[in-house]
N, C-alpha and C positions, 0 to 999 in steps of 0.2 A: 539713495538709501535702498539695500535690499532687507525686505522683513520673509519672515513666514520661517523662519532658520530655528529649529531645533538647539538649544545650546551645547547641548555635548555634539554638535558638529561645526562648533562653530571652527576649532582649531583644524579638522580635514577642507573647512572651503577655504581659509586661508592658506593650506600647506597649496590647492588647487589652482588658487590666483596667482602665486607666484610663481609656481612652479610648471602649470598649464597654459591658464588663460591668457595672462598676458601677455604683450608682444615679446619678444624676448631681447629687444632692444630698453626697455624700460626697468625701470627699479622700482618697488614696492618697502616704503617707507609709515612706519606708525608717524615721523613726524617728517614733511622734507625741508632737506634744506631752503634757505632765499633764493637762490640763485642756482640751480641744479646746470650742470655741465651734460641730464640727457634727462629723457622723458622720467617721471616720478610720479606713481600713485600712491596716496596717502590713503591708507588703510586702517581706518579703525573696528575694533570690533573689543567686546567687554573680556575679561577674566571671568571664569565662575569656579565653584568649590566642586569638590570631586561627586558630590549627591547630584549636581547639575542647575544647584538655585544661584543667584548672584548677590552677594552682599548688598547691606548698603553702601560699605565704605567702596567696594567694585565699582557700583554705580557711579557713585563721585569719580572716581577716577578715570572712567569711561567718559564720562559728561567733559572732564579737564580736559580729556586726549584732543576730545573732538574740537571743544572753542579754543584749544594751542592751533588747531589743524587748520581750523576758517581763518589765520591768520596769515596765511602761505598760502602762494596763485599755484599752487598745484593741483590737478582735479584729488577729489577725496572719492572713496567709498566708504558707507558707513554700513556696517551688518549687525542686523537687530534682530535678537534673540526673539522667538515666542514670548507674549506676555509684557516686556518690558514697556514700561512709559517713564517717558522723557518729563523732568521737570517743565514747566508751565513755558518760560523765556526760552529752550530752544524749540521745544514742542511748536511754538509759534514761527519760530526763525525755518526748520529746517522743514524741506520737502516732506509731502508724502511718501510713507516707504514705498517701494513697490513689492508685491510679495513674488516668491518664487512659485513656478507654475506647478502644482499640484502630480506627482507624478503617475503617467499613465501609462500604455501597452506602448507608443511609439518611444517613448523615452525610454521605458526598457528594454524594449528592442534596440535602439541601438547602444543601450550601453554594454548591453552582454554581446551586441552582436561585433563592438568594435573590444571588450575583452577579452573575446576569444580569435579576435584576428578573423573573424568570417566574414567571405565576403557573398555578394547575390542573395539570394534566395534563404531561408532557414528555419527549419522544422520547428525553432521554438517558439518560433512565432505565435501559432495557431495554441500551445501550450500556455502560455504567461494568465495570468489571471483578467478577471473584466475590471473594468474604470473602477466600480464601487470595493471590490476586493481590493484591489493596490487602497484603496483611501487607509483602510486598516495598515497598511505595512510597514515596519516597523525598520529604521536605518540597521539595526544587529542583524533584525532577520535579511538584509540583501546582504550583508557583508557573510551571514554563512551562506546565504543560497549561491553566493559566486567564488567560495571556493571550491563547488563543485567539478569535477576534471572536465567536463563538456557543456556545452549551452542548451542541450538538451536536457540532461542531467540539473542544469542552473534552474528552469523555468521549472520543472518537477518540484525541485526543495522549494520556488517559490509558490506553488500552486499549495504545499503542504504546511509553511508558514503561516501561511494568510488566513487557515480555516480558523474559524473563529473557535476558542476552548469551549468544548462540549460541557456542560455542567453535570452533573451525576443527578441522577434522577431522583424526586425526594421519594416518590411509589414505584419503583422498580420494581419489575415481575421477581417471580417466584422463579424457579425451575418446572415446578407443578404445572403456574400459568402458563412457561411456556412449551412444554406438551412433547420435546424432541426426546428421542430414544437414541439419540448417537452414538456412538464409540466417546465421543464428548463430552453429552448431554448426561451420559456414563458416571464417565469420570468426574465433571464437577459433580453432581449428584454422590458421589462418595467422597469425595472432599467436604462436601456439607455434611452428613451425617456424621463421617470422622470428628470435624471440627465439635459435632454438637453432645457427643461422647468426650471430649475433652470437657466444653465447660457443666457438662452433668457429672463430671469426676470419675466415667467410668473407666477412660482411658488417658495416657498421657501424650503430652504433646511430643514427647522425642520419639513414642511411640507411632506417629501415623507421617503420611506424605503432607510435605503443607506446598508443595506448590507444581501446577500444569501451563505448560506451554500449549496454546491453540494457532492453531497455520490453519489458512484457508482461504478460499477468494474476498474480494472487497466485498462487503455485505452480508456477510454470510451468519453474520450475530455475534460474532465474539466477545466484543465490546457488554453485551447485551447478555450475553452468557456470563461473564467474569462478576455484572451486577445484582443478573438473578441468584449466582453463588452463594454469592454475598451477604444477599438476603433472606437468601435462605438457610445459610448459616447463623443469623443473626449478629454480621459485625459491618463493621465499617467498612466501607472502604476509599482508597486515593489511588485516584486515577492520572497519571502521569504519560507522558513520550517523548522522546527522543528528538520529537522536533519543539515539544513547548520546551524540554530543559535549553537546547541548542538554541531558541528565541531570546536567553537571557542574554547573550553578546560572546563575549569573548570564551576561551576557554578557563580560565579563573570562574566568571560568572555562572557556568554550563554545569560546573559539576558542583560548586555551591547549590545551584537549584538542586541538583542531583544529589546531595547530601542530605536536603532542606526536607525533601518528598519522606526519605527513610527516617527522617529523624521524627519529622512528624508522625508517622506510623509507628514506631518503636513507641513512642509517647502514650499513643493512644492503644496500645495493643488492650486483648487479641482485636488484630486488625489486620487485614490485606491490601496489599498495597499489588496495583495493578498496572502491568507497564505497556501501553500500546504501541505499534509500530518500532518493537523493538530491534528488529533485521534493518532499521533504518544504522545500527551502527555499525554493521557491516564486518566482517575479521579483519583479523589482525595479519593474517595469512592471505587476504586479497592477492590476488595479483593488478589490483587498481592501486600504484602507489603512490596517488595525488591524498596531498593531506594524510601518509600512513604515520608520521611521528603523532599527528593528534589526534587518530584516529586510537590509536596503543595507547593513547596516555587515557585516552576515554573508557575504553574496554577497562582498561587494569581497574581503575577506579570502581567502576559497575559491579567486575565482579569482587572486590573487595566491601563493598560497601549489601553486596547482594549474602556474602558467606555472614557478615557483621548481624548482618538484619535475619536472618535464617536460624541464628546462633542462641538467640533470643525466643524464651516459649511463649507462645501466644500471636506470631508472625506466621504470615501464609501469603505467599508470592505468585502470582496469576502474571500470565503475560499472553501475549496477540501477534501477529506478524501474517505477512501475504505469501511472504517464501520462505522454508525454516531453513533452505538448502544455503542460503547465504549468510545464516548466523555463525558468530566467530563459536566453533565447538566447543571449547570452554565453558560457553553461558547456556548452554541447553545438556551439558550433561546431567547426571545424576548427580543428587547433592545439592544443583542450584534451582534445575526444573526437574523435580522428579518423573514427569509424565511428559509426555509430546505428543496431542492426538490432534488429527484433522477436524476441523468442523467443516463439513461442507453443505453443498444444497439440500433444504429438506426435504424429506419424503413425503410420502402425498399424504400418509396421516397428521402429518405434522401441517401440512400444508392446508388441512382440511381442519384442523386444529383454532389454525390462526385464523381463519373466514369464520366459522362457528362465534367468533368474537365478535363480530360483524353480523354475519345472518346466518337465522335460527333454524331451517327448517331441514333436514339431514340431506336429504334427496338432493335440496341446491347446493346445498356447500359440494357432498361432493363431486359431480359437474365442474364448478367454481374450482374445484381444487384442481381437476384433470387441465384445466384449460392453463392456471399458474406455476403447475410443473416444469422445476427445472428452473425458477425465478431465483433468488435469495430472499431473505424475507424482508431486507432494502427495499428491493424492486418492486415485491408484492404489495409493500406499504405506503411505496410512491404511487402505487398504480389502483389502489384501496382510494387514496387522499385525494387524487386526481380527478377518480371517476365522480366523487362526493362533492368536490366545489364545481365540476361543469353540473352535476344534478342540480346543485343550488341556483347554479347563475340559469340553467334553462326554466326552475320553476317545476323541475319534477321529480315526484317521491324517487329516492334511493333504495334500489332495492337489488335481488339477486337476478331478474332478467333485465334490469338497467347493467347493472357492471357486467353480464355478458357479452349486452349488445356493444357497451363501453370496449372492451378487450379485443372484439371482432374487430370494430370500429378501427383500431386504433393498432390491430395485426392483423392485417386481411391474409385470408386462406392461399396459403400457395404449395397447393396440393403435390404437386413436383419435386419442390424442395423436401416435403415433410416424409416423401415416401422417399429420397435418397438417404436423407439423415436417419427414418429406419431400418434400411435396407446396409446401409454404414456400421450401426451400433450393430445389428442382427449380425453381420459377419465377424466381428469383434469378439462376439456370445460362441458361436459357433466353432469357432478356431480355439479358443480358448477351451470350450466344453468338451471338441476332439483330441484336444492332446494333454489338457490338465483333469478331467471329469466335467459331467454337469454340477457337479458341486461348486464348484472353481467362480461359477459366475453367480453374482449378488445381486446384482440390481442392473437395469438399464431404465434411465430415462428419454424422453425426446419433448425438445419445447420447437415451435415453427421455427427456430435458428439454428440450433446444436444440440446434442446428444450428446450420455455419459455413460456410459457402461464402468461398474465397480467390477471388479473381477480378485482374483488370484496372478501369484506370478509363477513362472516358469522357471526360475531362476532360485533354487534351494543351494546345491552344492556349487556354481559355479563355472560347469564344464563347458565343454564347445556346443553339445546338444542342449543344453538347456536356452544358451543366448541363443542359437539361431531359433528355437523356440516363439523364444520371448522376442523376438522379432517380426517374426511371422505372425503371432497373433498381434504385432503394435500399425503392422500391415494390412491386416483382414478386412479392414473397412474398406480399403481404398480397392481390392481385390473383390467385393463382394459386390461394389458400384459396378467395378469395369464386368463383371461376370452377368450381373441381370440387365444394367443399362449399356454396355457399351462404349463408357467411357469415363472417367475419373474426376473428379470435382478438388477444389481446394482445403475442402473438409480437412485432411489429414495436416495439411500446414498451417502455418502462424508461427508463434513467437515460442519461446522455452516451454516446456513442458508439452509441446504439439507431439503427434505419434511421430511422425516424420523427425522431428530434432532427438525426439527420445530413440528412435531407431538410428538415425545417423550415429549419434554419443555414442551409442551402446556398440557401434561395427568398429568404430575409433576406437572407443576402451579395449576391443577383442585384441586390436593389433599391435597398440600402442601399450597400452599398461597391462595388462592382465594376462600378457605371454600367451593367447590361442590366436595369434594370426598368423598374417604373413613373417613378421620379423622373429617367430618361433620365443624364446623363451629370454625375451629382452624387455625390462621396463624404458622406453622413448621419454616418458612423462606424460603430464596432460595435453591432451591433443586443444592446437589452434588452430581453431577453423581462420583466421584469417592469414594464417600461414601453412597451411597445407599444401601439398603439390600438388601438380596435375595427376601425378602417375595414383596417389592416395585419392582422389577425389573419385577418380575412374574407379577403382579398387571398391569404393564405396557403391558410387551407383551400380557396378556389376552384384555385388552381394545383395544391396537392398533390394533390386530387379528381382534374383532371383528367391528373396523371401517372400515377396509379394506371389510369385509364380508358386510358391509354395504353397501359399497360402490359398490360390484359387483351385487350386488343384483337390486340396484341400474338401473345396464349397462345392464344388460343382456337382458329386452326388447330390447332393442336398439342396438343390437348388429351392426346389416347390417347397421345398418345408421353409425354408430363408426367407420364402416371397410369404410363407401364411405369416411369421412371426413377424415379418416386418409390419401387414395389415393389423395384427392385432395390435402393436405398439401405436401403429398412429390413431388407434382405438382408444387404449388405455391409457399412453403418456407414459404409465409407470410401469413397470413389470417387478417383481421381488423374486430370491430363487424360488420359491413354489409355485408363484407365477408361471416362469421361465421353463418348472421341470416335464411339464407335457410335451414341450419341443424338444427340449435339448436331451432326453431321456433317448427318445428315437432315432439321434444320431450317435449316444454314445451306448445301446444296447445296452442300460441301466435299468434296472426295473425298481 
């Protein structure tokens, strides 16, 4: 007897046994015959109703299969639902079930790993969730994570399955409490006021915008922004995504949930209804066209069900995502999202904002703030919670020179790095302020990892001078290292959005689509990088070489001024343009 079996799987282990497991010289029979002419397993397992419970009349009949089945010398197997108990006389008669082994990291490892036909070694490995995570997982939720096109791709959707539903918070901050001044922090901020002229009658609802898209990195508050909205607007809200509606199983079930979310919000209007991880549905225009028939039938849905819900006064639509570059166009134009603004890391008031919650005294926070510069406020709040239970467990007060010493502790000084990384961002400023103005540049941060420089772009009308431009400053970092140090660092690379992939994209777009390269005034289409030639790759690295050469040529007057503003960034952490304009003024003869 195998127990531990889910009922709505009972008919895929059966399709499994006879179609897999057993030998293939053998028959699988609910009853065998007396006298079988070749090997014969007798197989039973119950009936249940489409909700997943088993009658009682099932039960009986289940109960029958089995004492017809103990009648016949053929081995049996018996598969026994979750929950079920056996009347008292075979309960006595039959074995202990055995249960099925509780699924963990090695079993999905090789089930994705023999899925996708890989063999040795595999990246997903290290990706799949831990023992107590898989305990939550759900049979729909692996049946979507593995129609994913790669097993890399697979253990992702699984790691995003398994988070357990966040609950909406019953005291969600304000907007006020939480203190950002963003381009963002902006806009919802005028989406609340909007909303609350609507219900004081002063304005109408077909009158204002009712709904913002937010992109930005993991952590960045979105989630936390779309609630402060919310409440600050005084409505409700329901919070949904892409991977809870896709956890309800099949496609029928996926967009019932997805129906279920709107409908319940329409009900309760005015009400906002919030869509997180919404890039998880990817376009319809992909060029990934694993799953693109159910991918299309999911988009159309969304945005019919998004114009439905829109159409209605007293509805306001908020949504979240990590990359907005990947959403199917359709669902972020005007009309569905009226707004598209970044949220990203906050600024050191912001940052010095959130510690003042914490501790009181001006002087430490802001300290405390230079030192979390450049964090998310994820990070800061992981590293807030952190410092607070080793305070507890060593027995000593929590205070503002404990979470210092906590933060030193815990990122030791490495004077080296912090002066490349400003010496990095300072050339980024500088290139940028020689060929765009000092205006052009915004902000530069530095935390002991990474740097961020906001800037302006180069790129207005489109010409040849503008991209190699805009090249050249996407270059300046790597130009401003080899100028003072000597030699180049990995700074500039990594994964999509690095300067390096953005400069490469940008020399392919020149040549490839946009008619200023070599092939003169021809659309090729969008450039693949894993099918590019050699003679185009050379073509690249020659042009990118010489933006870089461009760009240091560039710096090099300016070197001593480069080396002060790099000292003062690992001073301040933050710079803003007024910050910034006592340097960058001097090399652009701005007064």
């Amino acid at each position: 007897m195998l127990g531990g079996i889910n009922a709505r799987e009972l008919s895929g282990m059966e399709y499994l046994l006879k179609h897999s497991l057993v030998p293939p010289d053998m028959r699988v029979y609910t009853r065998g015959p007396r006298h079988p002419a070749e090997p014969v397993l007798q197989l039973c397992a119950p009936q249940f109703r489409s909700s997943g419970d088993i009658s009682s009349h099932m039960r009986d009949v289940f109960e029958d299969t089995i004492r017809e089945a103990l009648l016949f010398p053929a081995p049996m197997l018996i598969l026994v639902p979750d929950g079920f108990e056996f009347s008292a006389p075979l309960r006595r008669a039959l074995p202990e079930a055995q249960r099925l082994a509780p699924v963990d990291r090695q079993i999905l490892f090789m089930l994705i790993t023999h899925h996708y036909n890989m063999v040795g070694e595999a990246e997903h490995a290290r990706l799949l969730p831990d023992r107590e995570t898989l305990a939550r997982l759900e049979y729909p939720a692996l049946l979507m994570a593995l129609r994913a096109p790669t097993a890399q791709n697979a253990a992702r959707k699984l790691q995003k399955l398994t988070r357990p539903r966040r609950p909406v918070r019953e005291e969600a901050l304000t907007l006020a409490e939480i203190g950002g001044n963003s381009a963002a922090h902006q806009a919802a901020a005028a989406l609340a006021a909007d909303v609350q002229a609507c219900l004081q009658g002063t304005a109408s609802w077909s009158d204002i915008p009712r709904s913002l898209l937010l992109y930005g990195d993991p952590g960045t508050g979105k989630t936390m922004l779309a609630q402060a909205t919310a409440r600050s607007a005084g409505l409700p809200i329901i919070i949904a995504s892409a991977a809870e509606w896709q956890a309800r199983g099949h496609l029928g079930h996926m967009l019932n949930a997805m129906l279920g979310t709107f409908s319940q919000a329409a009900a309760q209007r005015p009400c906002i209804v919030f869509i997180d991880e919404i890039d998880s549905f990817g376009s319809r225009d992909g060029r990934d066209q694993h799953n693109s028939n159910y991918r299309r039938q999911v988009i159309n849905v969304l945005l019919k069900e998004i114009d439905k819900f829109l159409a209605v006064d007293g509805t306001l639509l908020l949504g979240a995502c990590n990359a907005v570059d990947t959403i199917d166009p359709a669902i972020c134009r005007p009309g569905r999202f009226d707004k598209v603004v970044e949220l990203g890391r906050p600024h050191l008031r912001q940052v010095a904002h959130m510690l003042r919650q914490v501790f009181t005294e001006p002087e430490e926070v802001l300290g405390l703030a230079r030192l979390c510069v450049g964090q998310t406020p994820a990070e800061i709040d992981a590293t807030v919670r952190a410092a607070k239970a080793t305070a507890r467990r060593e027995g000593i007060p929590f205070d503002a020179s404990y979470f210092t010493a906590h933060l030193k502790c815990n990122r030791p000084e490495r004077p080296a790095l912090e002066r490349r990384i400003a010496l990095h961002e300072a050339g980024h400023a500088f290139v940028t302020a020689l060929l765009l103005g000092a205006s052009a540049v915004e902000r530069i941060v530095i935390t002991k990892d990474v740097g961020m420089t906001t800037r302006g772009t180069a790129i207005i009308e489109g010409t040849t001078h503008e991209f190699e431009g805009e090249m050249a400053i996407l270059l300046a970092g790597r130009a401003a290292e080899h100028l003072v140090l000597g030699d180049v660092s990995a700074g500039s690379g990594g994964g999509p959005g690095s300067d390096l992939e953005r400069a490469t994209r940008l020399q392919l777009h020149c040549d490839q689509v946009f008619g200023l390269g070599i092939h003169g005034p021809a659309w090729l289409g969008e450039p693949d990088m894993a099918r590019l030639s050699r003679a185009d790759w050379d073509r690249v690295r020659v042009k990118l070489q010489q933006f870089e050469q461009n760009a240091r040529d560039l710096l090099a007057p300016h070197r001593d001024l480069l080396e002060s503003l790099a000292g003062a960034l690992i001073l301040q952490r933050e710079m803003n343009a007024e910050e910034l304009w006592p340097w960058l003024s001097q090399i652009t003869g701005s007064n």
